[in-house]
TORPA-15560 format. One record per residue (C-alpha): x, y, z; residue in one letter. Coordinates in steps of 0.5 Angstrom, whole numbers, padded with zeros to 4 digits, always signed. Layout:
N
XYZA/...
END
This chain:
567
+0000+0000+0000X/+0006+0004+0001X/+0009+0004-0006X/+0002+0005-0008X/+0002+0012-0005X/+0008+0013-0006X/+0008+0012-0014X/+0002+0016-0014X/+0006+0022-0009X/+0011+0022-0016X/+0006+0021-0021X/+0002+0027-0018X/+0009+0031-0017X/+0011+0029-0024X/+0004+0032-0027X/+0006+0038-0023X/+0013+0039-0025X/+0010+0038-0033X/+0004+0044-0031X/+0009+0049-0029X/+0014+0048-0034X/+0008+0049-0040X/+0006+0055-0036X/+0013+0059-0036X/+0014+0056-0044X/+0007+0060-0045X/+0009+0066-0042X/+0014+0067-0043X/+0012+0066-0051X/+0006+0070-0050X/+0011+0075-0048X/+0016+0076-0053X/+0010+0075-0058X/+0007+0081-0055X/+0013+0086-0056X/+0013+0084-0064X/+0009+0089-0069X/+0008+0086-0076X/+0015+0087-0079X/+0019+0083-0073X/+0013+0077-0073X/+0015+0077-0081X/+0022+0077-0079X/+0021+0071-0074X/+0020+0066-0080X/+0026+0068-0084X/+0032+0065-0083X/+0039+0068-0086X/+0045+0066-0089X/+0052+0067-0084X/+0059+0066-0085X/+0064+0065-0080X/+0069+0067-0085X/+0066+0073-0088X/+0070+0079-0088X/+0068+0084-0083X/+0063+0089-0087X/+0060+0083-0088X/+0059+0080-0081X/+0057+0088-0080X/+0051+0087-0084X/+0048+0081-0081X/+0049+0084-0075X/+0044+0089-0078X/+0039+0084-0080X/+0039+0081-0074X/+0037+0088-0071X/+0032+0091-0077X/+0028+0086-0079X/+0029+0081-0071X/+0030+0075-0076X/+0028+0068-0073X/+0034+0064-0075X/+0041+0064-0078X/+0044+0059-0082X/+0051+0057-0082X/+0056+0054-0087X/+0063+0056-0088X/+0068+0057-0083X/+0072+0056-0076X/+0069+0054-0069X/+0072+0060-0065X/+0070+0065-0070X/+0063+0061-0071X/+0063+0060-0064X/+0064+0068-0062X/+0060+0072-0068X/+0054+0068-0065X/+0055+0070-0058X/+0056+0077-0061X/+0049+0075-0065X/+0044+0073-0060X/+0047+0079-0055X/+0044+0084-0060X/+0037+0080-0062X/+0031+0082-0059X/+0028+0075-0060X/+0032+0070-0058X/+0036+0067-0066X/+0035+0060-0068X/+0042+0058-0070X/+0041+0053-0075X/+0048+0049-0079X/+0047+0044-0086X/+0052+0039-0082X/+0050+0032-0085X/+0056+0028-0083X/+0057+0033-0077X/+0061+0040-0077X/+0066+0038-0081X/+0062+0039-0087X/+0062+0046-0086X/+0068+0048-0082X/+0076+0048-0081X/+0078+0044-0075X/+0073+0039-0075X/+0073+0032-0077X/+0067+0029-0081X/+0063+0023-0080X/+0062+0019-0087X/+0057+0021-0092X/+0050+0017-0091X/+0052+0012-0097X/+0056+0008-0093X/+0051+0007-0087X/+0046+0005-0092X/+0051-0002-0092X/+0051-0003-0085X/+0046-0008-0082X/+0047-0004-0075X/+0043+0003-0074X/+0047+0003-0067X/+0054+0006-0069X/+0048+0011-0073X/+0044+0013-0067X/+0051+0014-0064X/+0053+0018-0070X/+0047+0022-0069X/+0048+0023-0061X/+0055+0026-0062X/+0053+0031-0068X/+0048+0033-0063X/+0054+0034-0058X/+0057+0038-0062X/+0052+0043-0065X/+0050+0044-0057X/+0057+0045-0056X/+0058+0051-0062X/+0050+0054-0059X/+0046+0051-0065X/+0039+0048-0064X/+0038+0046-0071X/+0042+0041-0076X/+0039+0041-0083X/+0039+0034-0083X/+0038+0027-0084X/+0037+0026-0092X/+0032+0021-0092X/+0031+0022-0100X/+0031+0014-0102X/+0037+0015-0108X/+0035+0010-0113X/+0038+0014-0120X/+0045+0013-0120X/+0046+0019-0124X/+0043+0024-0119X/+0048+0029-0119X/+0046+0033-0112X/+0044+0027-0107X/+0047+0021-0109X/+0052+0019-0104X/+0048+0023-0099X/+0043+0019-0099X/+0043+0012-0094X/+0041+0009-0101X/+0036+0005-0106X/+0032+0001-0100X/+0026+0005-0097X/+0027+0000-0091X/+0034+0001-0091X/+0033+0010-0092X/+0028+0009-0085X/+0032+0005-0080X/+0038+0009-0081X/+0034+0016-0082X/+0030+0015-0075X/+0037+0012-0072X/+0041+0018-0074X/+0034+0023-0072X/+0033+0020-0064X/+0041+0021-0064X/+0040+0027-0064X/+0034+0030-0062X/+0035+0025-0055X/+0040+0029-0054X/+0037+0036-0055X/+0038+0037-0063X/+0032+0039-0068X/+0033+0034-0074X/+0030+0035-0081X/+0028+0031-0085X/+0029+0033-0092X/+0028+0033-0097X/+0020+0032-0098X/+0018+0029-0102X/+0023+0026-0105X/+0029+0029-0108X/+0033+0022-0109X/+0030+0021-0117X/+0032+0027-0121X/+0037+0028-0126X/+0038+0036-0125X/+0040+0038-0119X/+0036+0045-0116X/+0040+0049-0114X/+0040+0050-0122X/+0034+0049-0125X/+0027+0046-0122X/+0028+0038-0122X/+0021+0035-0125X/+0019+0028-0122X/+0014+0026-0127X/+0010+0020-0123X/+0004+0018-0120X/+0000+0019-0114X/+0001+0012-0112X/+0008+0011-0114X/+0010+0017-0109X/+0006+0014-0104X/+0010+0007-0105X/+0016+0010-0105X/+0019+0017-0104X/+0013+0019-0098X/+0015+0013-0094X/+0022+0015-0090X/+0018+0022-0089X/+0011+0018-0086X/+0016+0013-0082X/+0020+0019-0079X/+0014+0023-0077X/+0011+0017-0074X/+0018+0017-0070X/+0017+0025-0068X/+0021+0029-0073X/+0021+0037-0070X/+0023+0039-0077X/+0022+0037-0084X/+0025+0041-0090X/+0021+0042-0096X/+0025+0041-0103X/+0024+0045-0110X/+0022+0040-0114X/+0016+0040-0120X/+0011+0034-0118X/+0005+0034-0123X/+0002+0029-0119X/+0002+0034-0113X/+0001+0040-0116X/+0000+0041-0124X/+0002+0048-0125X/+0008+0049-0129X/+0013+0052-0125X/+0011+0051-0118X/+0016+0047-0114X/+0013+0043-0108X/+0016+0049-0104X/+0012+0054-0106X/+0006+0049-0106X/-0001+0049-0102X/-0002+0041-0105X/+0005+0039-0102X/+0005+0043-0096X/-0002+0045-0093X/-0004+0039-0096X/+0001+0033-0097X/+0005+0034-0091X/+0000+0037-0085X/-0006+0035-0088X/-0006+0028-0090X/+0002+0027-0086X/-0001+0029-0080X/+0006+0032-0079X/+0005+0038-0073X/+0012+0041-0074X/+0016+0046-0076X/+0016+0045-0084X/+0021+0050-0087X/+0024+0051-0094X/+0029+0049-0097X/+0034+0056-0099X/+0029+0060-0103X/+0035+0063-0107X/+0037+0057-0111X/+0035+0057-0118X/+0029+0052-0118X/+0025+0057-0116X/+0029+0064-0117X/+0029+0062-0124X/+0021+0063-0124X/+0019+0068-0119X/+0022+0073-0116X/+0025+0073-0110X/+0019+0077-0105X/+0013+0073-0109X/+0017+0067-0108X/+0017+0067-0101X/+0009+0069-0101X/+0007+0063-0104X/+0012+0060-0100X/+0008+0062-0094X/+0001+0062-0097X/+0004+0053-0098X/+0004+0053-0091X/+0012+0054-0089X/+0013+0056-0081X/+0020+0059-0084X/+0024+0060-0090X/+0031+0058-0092X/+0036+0064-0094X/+0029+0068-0097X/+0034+0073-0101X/+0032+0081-0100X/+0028+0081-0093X/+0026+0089-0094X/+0023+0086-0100X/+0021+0079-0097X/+0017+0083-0091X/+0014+0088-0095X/+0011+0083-0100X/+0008+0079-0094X/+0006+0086-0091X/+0002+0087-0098X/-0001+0080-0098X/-0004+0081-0091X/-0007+0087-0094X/-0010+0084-0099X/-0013+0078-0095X/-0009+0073-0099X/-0005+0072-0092X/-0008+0072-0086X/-0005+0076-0080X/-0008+0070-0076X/-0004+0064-0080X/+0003+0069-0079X/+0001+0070-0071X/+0000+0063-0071X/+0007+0061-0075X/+0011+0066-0071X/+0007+0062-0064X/+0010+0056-0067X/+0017+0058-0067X/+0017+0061-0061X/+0015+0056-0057X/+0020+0050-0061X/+0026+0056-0059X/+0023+0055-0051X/+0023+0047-0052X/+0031+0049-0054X/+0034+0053-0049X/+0033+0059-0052X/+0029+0063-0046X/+0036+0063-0043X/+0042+0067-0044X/+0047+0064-0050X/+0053+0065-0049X/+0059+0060-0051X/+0065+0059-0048X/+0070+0058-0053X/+0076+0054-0048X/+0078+0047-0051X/+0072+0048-0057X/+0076+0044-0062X/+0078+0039-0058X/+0071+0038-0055X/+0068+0038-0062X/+0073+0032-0064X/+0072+0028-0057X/+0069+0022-0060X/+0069+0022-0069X/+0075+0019-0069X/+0073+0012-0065X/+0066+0012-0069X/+0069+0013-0075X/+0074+0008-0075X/+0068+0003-0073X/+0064+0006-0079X/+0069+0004-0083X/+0069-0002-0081X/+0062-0004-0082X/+0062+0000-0088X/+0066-0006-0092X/+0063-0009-0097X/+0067-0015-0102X/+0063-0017-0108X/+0065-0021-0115X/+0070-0025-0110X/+0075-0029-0115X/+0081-0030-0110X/+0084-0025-0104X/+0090-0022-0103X/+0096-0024-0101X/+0102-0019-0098X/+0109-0020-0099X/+0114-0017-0103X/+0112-0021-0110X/+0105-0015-0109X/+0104-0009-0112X/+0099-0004-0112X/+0097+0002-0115X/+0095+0008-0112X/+0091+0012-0116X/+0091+0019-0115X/+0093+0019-0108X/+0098+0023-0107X/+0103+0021-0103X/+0103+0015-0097X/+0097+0014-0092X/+0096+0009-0088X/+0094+0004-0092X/+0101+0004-0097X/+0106+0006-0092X/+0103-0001-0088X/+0103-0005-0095X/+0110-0002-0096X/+0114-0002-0090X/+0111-0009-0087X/+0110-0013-0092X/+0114-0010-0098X/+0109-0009-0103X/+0111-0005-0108X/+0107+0001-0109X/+0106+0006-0116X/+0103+0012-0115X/+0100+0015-0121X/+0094+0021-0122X/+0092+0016-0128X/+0092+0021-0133X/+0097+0019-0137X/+0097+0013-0141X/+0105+0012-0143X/+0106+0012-0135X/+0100+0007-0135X/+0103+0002-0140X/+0110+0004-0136X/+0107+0000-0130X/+0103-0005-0134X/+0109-0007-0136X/+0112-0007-0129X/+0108-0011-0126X/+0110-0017-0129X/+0115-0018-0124X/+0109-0019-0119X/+0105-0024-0117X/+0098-0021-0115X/+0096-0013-0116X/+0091-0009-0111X/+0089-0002-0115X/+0086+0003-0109X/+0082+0009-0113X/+0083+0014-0108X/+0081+0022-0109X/+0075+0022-0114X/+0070+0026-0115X/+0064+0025-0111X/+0058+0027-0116X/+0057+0023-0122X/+0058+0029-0128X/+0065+0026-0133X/+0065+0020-0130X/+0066+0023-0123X/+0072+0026-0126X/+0076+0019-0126X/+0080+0020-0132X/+0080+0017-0139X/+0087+0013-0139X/+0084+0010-0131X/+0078+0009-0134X/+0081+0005-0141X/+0087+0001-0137X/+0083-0002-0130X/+0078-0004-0137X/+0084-0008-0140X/+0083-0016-0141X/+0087-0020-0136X/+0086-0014-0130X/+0079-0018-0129X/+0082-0022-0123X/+0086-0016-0119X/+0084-0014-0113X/+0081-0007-0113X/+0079-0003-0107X/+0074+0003-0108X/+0075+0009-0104X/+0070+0014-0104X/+0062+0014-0108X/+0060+0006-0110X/+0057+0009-0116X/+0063+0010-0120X/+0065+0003-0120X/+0060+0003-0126X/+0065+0006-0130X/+0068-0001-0129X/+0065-0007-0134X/+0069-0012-0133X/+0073-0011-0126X/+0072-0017-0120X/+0074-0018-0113X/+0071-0011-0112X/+0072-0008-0103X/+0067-0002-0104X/+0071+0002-0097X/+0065+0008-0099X/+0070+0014-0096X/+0077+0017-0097X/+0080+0017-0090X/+0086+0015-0085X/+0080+0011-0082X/+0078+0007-0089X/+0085+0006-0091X/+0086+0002-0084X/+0080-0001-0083X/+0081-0004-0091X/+0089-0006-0088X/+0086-0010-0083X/+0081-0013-0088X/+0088-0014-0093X/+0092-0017-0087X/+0086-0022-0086X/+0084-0018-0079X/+0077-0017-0080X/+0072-0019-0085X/+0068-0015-0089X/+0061-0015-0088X/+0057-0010-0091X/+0050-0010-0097X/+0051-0006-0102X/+0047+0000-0102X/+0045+0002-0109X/+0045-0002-0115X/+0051+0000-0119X/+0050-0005-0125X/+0046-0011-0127X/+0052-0015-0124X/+0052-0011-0118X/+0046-0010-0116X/+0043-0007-0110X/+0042-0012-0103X/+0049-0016-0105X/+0052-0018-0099X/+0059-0019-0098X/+0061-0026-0101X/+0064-0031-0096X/+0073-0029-0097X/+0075-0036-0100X/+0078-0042-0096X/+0085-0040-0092X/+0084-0033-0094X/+0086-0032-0087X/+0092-0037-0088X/+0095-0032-0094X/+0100-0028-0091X/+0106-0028-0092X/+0110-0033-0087X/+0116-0027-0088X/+0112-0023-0086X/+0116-0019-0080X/+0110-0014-0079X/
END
């Protein structure tokens, strides 16, 4: 009887403690609210461009946003962390409501500044049978932005990737498998909104299908009602049944949502109001992606742009252009009775109450002692477990063999790493270093590796995106094609995609990033150390096609090193 009591004493207490913090969120909302007039209110749903590397006049304008328009957020992109850290104390000092600090970091701050290591692009954790390394992942982004004062991280990318030739998702998505997208979408958005950090999910409602990318022009997915539903919405229904806080809404023309030519899913009342709140039930903070990319700055100017985009049902939009003309433009339509005064209250009601929720009713000030180093705490050991889960060996003929009757070729690294110097000074591999763009220097190596009993290629430092086949050139591309190359062993360091190029190759070790952590964990994997175990992510050809697992290393792989070995 007295655990029943005293289980309802702290059910009683708990229920108070949650009245009392609704109560001060709601006056305190109710407080700011009232001190804004129409400008500032329409200012709370703009978020603005920043830099921590921008010259000092620059940094001097934002400052003079912030206090004219009292915009609600600033989005960071390039720069350091001390700068970053210090500008945005000197930001929030000066906003008479509290800012939003927002980062695009989709594999952690390293994405954007110096100082910082990243975390691998999604892709490779689209070849993990585990979400655990992801939600830790997740956790550790979120310590980092909280670090640096940021609430927000325009992240994950749950578009399902499924057209190799996408040339602005691609290795950012988690890859072809809707299954796949959601486990690690939601693993990757619990880390970090468990830990304080609003997620985004983008980019709605669907962007992984597109052949033009939108920061240049409007992509237009031409497919039906159904086919989106079965597919492209299912990541964003999963993740808003999770508790995503924020979803980002892409440019991209869908004639099955909205019919009119030239009006992007951003600026669409079918997709937003309709698609996503109404028949998606998602009760967050829907916000735009950047209203100065082309998809939409080709079609519409700047200030109706982001009317239709208010009218679609956005809370906030992203990097809005001319705020003196974005809010004057807003200010008409309320006038005119295209907008109503009650949407935008309710609009800036929503904000102010998410800023509560994170944080932003108390004083921001970041202390910039040990920052770099507090950043960093914890990315090595997660990126090297990544790296390791992430291997993926396909089209197995034979293994490697390390002694010095072994070549490899290091395409485009530019001097040893990790992994060659190993490979040279333990087991006297022979290493050739070559940026492949000669095919006399090719056919010189050709010939020399005659006197060698096995040949591993490493396809180091190409580019990620698709475009020239993704910059790999010609003479590589001709030479790893070559008749009689089929049974070398060739380790792929960087976008899986690009092995496409590759017809006739076999015994493919997909490492998927370009890193100290890739090289050791494919040393281990060379040694016999560590077996790989990953599913490849996206299909890349007929021969490799999506779901592949790792097939089983051949007998005695683990007996295949060298007995002289000294290593």
């Amino acid at each position: 009887m007295k655990k029943i009591v005293l289980g309802v004493i702290l059910l009683g207490g708990l229920a108070t403690s949650i009245q009392a913090q609704k109560m001060s969120e709601k006056k305190w909302v109710r407080k700011q609210f009232s001190a804004l007039n129409l400008n500032e209110k329409i200012g709370q749903l703009m978020v603005i461009r920043a830099h921590s590397n921008w010259s000092q006049n620059k940094i001097d304008s934002i400052s003079n946003l912030i206090q004219q328009y009292n915009v609600g957020g600033l989005c960071f992109f390039q720069g350091g962390p001390v700068r970053q850290a210090l500008q945005t104390n000197a930001y929030q000092s000066i906003a008479k409501t509290p800012l939003f600090i927002a980062i695009d970091a989709e594999w952690g701050l390293g994405m954007r500044l110096d100082s910082v290591e990243s975390f691998p692009r999604q892709l490779s954790m689209g070849a993990f049978a585990s979400s655990n390394s992801v939600y830790q992942m997740g956790a550790a982004i979120a310590a980092q932005l909280k670090r640096l004062g940021i609430q927000i991280n325009y992240g994950p990318v749950v578009d399902v990737n499924n057209n190799p030739s996408n040339p602005v998702i691609n290795d950012r998505s988690f890859g072809q498998s809707k299954a796949q997208v959601i486990q690690q979408g939601v693993a990757y958005m619990k880390g970090m909104q468990d830990n304080g950090i609003m997620a985004t999910a983008k980019h709605f409602p669907g962007h992984g299908d597109v052949n033009v990318d939108s920061h240049f022009d409007l992509p237009v997915i031409n497919k039906s009602k159904a086919e989106l539903d079965s597919l492209e919405l299912v990541p964003f229904k999963a993740l808003i049944d999770a508790g995503i806080e924020s979803i980002m809404v892409a440019h991209l023309s869908v004639p099955a949502i909205d019919d009119r030519p030239k009006y992007a899913t951003s600026i669409s009342p079918n997709a937003v109001n309709g698609l996503l709140k109404k028949e998606l039930g998602f009760k967050g903070i829907s916000v735009t992606d950047a209203m100065d990319m082309k998809a939409i700055a080709n079609y519409f100017p700047q200030g109706e742009a982001n009317v239709q985009a208010i009218l679609a049902g956005n809370d906030m939009l992203c990097l809005p252009g001319d705020l003196g003309q974005s809010i004057q433009k807003i200010r008409s339509a309320i006038k005119e009775r295209r907008l109503k005064r009650s949407d935008i209250n309710a609009r800036v009601k929503k904000i102010l109450t998410a800023k509560y929720k994170h944080g932003l009713d108390l004083p921001q000030q970041i202390d910039t002692n040990n920052i770099v180093a507090d950043l960093n705490q914890s990315v090595g050991t997660i990126n090297a477990e990544m790296a390791q889960q992430s291997l993926t060996f396909l089209r197995a003929t034979n293994s490697p063999i390390l002694n010095n009757k072994t070549a490899y070729i290091a395409f485009n690294a530019k001097s040893a790493n990790v992994l060659t110097a190993t490979l040279s000074n333990a087991y006297g591999v022979k290493v050739f270093y070559t940026n492949g763009k000669d095919a006399n220097e090719l056919a010189m190596i050709n010939d020399s590796l005659k006197a060698y009993d096995q040949v591993i290629v490493g396809l180091h430092g190409y580019n990620r995106r698709p475009a020239n086949h993704f910059e790999i050139p010609a003479a590589t591309l001709e030479f790893l094609n070559k008749k009689g190359h089929e049974n070398w062993i060739h380790l792929i360091f960087g976008n899986p995609y690009a092995v496409g190029d590759f017809n006739t190759i076999n015994n493919i070790l997909f490492a998927f990033e370009d890193t100290k952590y890739s090289h050791a964990a494919v040393r281990k994997w060379l040694e016999g150390k560590l077996q790989a175990s990953g599913t490849l992510p996206v299909t890349i050809s007929p021969e490799l096609k999506y779901g592949t697992l790792s097939e089983a290393l051949l007998k005695k792989r683990f007996c295949r090193l060298d007995s002289s070995s000294n290593y």
